[in-house]
DRENPA-3360 file (N, C-alpha, C; in nm, 2 decimals, always signed):
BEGIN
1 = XXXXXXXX = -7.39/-10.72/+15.68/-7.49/-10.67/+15.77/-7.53/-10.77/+15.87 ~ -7.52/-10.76/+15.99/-7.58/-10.84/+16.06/-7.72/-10.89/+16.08 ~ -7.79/-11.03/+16.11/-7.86/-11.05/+16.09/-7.98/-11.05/+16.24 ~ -8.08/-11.07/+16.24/-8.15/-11.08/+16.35/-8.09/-11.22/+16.48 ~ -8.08/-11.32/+16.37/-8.00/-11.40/+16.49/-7.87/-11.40/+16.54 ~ -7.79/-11.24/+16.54/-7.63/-11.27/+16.55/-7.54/-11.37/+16.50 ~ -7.59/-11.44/+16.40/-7.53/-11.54/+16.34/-7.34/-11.50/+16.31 ~ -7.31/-11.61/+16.19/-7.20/-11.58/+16.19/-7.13/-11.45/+16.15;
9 = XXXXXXXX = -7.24/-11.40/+15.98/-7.21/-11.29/+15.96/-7.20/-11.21/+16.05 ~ -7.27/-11.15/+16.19/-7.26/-11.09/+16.27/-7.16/-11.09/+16.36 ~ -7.10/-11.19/+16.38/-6.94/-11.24/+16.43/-6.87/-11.16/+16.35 ~ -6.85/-11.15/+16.24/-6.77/-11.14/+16.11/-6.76/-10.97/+16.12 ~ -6.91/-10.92/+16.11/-6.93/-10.83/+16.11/-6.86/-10.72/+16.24 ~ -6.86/-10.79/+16.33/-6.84/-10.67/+16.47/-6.67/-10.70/+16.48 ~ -6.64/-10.82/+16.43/-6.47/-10.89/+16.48/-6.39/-10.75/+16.32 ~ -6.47/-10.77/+16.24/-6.36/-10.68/+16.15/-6.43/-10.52/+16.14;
17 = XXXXXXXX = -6.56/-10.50/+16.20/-6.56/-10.36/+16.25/-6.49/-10.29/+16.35 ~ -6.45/-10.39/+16.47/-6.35/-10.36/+16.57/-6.24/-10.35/+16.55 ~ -6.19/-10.41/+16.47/-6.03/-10.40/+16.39/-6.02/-10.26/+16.33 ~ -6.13/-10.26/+16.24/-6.14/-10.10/+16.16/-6.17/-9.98/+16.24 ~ -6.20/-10.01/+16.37/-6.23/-9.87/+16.47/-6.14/-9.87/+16.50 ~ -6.05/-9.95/+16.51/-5.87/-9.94/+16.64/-5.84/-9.86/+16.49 ~ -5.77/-9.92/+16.39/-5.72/-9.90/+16.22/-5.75/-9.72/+16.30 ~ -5.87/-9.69/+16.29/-5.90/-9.53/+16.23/-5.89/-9.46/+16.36;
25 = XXXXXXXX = -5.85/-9.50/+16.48/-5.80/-9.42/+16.61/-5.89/-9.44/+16.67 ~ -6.00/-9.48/+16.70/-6.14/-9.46/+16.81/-6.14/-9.53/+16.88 ~ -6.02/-9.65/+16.91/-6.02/-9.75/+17.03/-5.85/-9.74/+17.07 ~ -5.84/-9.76/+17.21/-5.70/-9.76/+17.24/-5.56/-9.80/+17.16 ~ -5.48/-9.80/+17.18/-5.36/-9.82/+17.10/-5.39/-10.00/+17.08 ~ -5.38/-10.08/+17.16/-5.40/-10.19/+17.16/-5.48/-10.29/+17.11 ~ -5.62/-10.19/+17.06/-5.72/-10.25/+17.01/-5.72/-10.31/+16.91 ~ -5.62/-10.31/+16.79/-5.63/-10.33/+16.64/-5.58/-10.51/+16.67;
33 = XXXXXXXX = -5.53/-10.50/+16.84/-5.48/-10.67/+16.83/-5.60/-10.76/+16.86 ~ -5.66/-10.69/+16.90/-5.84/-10.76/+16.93/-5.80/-10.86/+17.11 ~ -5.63/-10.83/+17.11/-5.58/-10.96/+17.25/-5.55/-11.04/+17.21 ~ -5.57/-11.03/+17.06/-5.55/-11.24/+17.01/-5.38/-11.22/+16.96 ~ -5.35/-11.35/+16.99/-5.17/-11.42/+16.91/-5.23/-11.32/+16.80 ~ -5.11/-11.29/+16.71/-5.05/-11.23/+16.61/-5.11/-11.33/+16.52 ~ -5.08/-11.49/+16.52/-5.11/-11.60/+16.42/-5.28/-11.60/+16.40 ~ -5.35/-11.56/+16.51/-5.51/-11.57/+16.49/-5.56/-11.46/+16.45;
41 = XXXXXXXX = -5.50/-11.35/+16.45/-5.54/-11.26/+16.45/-5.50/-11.23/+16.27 ~ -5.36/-11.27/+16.21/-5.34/-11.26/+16.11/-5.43/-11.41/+16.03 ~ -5.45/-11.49/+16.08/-5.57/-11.59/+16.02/-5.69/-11.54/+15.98 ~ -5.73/-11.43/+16.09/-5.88/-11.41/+16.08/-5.88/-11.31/+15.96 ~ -5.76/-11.24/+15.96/-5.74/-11.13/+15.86/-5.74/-11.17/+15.68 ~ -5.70/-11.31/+15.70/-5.70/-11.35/+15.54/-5.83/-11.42/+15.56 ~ -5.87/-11.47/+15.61/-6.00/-11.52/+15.63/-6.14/-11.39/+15.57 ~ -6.06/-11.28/+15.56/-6.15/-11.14/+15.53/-6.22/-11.05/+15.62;
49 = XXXXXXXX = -6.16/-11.08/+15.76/-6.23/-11.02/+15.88/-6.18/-10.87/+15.89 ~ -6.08/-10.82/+15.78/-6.05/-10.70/+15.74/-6.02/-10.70/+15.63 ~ -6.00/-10.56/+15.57/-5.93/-10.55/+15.43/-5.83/-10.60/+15.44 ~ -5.76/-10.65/+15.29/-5.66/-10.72/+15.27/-5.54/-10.61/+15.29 ~ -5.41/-10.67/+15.40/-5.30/-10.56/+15.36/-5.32/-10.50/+15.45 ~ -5.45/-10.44/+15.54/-5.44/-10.36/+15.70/-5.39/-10.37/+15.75 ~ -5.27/-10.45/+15.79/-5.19/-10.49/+15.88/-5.11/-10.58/+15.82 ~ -4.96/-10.52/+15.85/-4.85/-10.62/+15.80/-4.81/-10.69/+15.99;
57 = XXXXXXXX = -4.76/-10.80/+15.98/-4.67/-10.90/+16.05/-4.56/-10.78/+16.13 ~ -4.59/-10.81/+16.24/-4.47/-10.79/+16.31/-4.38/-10.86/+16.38 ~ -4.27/-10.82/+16.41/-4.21/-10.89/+16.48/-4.28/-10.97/+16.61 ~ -4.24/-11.08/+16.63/-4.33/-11.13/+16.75/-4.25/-11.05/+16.87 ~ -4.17/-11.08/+16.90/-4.13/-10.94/+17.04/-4.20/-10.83/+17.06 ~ -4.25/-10.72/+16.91/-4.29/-10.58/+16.95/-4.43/-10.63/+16.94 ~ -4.50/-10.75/+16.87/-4.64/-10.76/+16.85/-4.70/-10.82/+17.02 ~ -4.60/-10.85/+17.11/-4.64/-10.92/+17.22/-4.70/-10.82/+17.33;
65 = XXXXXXXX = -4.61/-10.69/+17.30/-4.57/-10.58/+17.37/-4.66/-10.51/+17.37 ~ -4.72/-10.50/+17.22/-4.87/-10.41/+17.19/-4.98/-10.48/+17.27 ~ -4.96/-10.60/+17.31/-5.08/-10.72/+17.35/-5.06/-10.72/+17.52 ~ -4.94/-10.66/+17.55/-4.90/-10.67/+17.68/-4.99/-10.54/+17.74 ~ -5.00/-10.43/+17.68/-5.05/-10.31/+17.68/-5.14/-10.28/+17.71 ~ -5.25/-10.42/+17.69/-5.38/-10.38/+17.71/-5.43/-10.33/+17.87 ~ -5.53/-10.25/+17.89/-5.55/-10.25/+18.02/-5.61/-10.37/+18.09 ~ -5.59/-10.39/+18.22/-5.68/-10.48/+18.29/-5.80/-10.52/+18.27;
73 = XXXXXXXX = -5.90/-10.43/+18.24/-6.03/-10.47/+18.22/-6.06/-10.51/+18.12 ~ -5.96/-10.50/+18.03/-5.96/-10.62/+17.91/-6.04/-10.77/+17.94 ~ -5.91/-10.81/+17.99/-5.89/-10.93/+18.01/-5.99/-10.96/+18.13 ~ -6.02/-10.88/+18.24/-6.16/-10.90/+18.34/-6.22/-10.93/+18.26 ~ -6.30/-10.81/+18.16/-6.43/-10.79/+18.05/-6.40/-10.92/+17.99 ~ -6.31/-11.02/+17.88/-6.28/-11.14/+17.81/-6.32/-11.24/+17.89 ~ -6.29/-11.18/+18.04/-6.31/-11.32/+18.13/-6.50/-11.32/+18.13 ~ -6.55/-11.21/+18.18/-6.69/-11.21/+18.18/-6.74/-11.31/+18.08;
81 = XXXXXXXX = -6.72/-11.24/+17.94/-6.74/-11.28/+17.81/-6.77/-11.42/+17.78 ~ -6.68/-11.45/+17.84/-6.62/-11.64/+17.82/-6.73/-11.69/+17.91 ~ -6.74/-11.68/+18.02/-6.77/-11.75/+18.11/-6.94/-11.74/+18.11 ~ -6.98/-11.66/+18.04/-7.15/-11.59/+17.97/-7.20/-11.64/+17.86 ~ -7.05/-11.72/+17.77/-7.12/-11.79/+17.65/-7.24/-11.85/+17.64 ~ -7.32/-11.87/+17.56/-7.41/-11.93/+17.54/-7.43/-12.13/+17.52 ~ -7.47/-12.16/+17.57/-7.42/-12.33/+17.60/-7.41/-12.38/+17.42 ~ -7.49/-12.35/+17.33/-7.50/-12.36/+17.16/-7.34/-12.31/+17.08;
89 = XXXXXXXX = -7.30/-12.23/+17.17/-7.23/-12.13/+17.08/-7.07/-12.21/+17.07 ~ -7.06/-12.20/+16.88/-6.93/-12.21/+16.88/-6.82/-12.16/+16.93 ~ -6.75/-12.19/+17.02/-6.66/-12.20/+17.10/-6.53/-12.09/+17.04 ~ -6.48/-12.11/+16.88/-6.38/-12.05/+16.84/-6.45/-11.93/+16.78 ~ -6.55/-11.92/+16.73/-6.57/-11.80/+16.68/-6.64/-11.70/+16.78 ~ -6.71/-11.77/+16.90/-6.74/-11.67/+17.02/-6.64/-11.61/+17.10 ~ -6.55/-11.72/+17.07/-6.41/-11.64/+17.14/-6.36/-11.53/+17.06 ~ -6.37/-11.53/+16.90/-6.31/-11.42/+16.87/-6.42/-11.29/+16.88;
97 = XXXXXXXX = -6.55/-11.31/+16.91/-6.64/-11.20/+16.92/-6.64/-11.17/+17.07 ~ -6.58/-11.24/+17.17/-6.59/-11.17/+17.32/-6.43/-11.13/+17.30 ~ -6.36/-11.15/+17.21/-6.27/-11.04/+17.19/-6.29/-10.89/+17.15 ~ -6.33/-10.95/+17.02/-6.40/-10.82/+16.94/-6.49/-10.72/+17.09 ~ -6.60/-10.74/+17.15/-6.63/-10.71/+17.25/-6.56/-10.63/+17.36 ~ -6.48/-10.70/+17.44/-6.38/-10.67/+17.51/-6.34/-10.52/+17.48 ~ -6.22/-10.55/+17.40/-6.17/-10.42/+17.31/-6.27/-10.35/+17.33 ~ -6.40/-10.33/+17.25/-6.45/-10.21/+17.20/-6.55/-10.17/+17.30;
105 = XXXXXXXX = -6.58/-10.25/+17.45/-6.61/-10.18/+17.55/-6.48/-10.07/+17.60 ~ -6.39/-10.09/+17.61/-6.25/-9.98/+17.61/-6.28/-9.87/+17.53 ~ -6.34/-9.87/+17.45/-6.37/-9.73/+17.38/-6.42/-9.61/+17.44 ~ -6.43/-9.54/+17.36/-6.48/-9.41/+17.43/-6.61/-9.36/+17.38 ~ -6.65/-9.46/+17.30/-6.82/-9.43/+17.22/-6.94/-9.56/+17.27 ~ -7.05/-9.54/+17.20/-7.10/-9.62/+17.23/-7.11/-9.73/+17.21 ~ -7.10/-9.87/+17.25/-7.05/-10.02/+17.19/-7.13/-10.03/+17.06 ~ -7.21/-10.00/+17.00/-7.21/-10.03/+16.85/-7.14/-9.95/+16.79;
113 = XXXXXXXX = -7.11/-9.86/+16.82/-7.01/-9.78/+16.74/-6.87/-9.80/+16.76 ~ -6.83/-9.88/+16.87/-6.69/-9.92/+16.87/-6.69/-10.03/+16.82 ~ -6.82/-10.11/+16.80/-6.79/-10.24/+16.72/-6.76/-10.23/+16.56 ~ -6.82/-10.11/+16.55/-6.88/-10.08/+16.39/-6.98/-10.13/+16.37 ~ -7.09/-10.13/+16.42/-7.21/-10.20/+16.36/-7.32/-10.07/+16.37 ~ -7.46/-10.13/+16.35/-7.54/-10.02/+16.30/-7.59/-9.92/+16.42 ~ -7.59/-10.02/+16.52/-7.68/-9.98/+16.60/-7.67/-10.10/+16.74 ~ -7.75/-10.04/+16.83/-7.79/-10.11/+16.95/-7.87/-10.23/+16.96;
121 = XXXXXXXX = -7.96/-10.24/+16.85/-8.00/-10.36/+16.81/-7.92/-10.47/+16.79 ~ -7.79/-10.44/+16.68/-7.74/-10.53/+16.66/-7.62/-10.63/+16.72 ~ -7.57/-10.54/+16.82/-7.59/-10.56/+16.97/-7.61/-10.68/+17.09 ~ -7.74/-10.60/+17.05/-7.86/-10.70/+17.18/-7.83/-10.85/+17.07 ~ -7.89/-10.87/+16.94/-7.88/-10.96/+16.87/-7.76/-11.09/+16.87 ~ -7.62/-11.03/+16.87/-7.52/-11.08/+16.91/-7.54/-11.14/+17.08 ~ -7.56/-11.05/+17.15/-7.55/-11.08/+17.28/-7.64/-11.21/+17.33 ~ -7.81/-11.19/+17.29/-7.87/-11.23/+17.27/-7.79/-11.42/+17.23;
129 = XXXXXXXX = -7.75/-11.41/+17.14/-7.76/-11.56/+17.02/-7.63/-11.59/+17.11 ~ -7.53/-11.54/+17.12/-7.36/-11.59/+17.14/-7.36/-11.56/+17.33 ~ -7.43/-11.51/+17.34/-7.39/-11.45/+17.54/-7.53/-11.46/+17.61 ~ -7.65/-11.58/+17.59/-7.74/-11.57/+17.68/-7.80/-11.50/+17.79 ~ -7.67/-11.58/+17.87/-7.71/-11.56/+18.01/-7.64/-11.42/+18.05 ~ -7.58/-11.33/+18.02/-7.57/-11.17/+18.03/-7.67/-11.12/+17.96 ~ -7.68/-11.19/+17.85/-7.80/-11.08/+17.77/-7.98/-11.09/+17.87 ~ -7.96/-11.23/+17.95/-8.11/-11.22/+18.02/-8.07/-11.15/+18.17;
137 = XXXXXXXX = -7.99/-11.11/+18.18/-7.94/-11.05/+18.39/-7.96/-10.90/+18.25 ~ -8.00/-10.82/+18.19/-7.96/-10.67/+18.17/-8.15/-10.68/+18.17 ~ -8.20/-10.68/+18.25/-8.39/-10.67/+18.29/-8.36/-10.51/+18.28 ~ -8.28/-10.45/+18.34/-8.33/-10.30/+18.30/-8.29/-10.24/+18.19 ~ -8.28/-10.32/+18.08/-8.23/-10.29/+17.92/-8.14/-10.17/+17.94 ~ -8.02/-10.16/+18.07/-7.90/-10.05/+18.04/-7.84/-10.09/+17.92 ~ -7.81/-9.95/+17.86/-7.75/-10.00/+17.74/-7.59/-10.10/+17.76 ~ -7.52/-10.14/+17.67/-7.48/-10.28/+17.68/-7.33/-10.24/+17.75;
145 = XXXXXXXX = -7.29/-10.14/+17.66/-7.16/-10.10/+17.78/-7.13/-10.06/+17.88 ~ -7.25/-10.00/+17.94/-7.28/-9.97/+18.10/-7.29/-10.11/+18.12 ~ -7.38/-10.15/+18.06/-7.47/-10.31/+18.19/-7.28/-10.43/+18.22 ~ -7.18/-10.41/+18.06/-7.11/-10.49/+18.09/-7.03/-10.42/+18.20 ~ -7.00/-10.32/+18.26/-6.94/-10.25/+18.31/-6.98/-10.25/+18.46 ~ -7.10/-10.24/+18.45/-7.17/-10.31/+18.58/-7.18/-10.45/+18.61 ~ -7.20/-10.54/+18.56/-7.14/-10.68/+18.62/-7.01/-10.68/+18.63 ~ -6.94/-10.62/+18.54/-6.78/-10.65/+18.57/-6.77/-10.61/+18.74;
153 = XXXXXXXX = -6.83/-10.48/+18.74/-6.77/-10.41/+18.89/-6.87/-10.53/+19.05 ~ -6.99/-10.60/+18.95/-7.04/-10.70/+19.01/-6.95/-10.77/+19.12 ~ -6.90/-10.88/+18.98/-6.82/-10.96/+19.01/-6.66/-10.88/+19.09 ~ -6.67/-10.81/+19.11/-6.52/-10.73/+19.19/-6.53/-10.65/+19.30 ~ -6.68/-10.68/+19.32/-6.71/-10.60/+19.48/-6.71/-10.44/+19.41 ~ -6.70/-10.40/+19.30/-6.69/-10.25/+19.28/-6.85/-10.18/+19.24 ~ -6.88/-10.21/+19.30/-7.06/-10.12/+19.20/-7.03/-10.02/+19.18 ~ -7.09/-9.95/+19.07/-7.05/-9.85/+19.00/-6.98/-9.82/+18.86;
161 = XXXXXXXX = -6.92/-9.93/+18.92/-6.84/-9.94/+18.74/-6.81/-9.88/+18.63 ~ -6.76/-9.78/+18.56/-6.80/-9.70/+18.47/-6.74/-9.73/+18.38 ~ -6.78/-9.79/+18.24/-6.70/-9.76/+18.11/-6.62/-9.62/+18.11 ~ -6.51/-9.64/+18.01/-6.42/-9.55/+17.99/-6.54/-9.44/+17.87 ~ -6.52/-9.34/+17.91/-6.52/-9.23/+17.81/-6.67/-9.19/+17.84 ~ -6.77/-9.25/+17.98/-6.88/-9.19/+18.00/-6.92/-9.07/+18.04 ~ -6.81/-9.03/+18.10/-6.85/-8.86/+18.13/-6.86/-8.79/+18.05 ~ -6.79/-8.82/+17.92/-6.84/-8.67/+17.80/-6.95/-8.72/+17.74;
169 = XXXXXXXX = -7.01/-8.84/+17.77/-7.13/-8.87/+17.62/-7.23/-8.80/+17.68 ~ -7.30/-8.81/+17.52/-7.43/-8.67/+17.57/-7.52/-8.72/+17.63 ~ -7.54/-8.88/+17.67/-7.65/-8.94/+17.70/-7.61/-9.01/+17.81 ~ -7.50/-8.92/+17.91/-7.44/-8.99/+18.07/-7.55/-8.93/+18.16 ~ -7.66/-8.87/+18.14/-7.78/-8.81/+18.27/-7.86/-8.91/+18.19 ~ -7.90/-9.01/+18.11/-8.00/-9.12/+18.08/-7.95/-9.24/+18.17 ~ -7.82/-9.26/+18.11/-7.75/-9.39/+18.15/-7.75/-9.38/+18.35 ~ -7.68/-9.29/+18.36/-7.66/-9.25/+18.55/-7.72/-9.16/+18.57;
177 = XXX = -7.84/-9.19/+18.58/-7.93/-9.04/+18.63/-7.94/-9.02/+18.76 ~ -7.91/-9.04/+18.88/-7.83/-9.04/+19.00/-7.72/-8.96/+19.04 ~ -7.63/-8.94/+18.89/-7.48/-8.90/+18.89/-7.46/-8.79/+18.91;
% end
């Protein structure tokens, strides 16, 4: 369970809940790679960042191909991520949580629920401890997948921005009341 300061457990927690949302279908085809090499990705896995056995080794050719797959705003959204760290923050394990991230803004639910975590709170808490300076630019507390979705379109001249899957949620006339 994640804790109030996004600590490591909370790393731990959202990096092998996002594995387990791709696993059960609720994030794109691509998502179960989190973006990472096959080698880090199969590290984090014995390390316990999933159940043991969720994923066998593939070939490195077809495992490159799944990783090739991702959409663009992947790798935009990773770039945000990175470049928003927190000046404290371990370097290797925030990278594997602005992965975890990444991915599971691609979803089609709400970002705690693409991360697998409890809630919105836990969230902000992550963002807060590992991502500072995005967690202090969201002053109008948009929830976290719109707000990343809006800096992204920031930084790209696009305002507007819209996470994938916002037009059917029930709560798209709170988030764009405008729309």
């Amino acid at each position: 369970m994640s804790g109030p300061g996004g600590g490591d457990d909370a790393i731990f927690e959202a990096v092998a809940g996002t594995v387990g949302q791709a696993l059960a279908g609720h994030l794109p085809g691509f998502a179960w790679t989190l973006g990472l090499p096959q080698a880090v990705l199969l590290a984090l896995l014995e390390r316990g960042y999933a159940e043991p056995g969720a994923l066998e080794p593939l070939p490195e050719r077809q495992y490159a191909a799944i990783v090739a797959g991702a959409p663009p705003a992947f790798a935009e959204l990773l770039g945000l991520l990175r470049a928003n760290r927190s000046a404290d923050a371990d370097a290797v394990r925030v990278d594997w949580l602005a992965h975890a991230l990444a991915t599971a803004s691609l979803g089609s639910r709400h970002l705690w629920q693409d991360l697998g975590l409890s809630g919105r709170e836990a969230v902000s808490a992550l963002l807060r401890r590992h991502f500072r300076p995005l967690y202090e630019r969201n002053t109008a507390n948009l929830k976290w997948k719109r707000f990343l979705f809006a800096e992204l379109g920031a930084a790209q001249g696009k305002p507007g921005l819209r996470p994938p899957g916002c037009g059917g949620c029930e709560q798209f006339a709170a988030c764009f009341p405008a729309a």
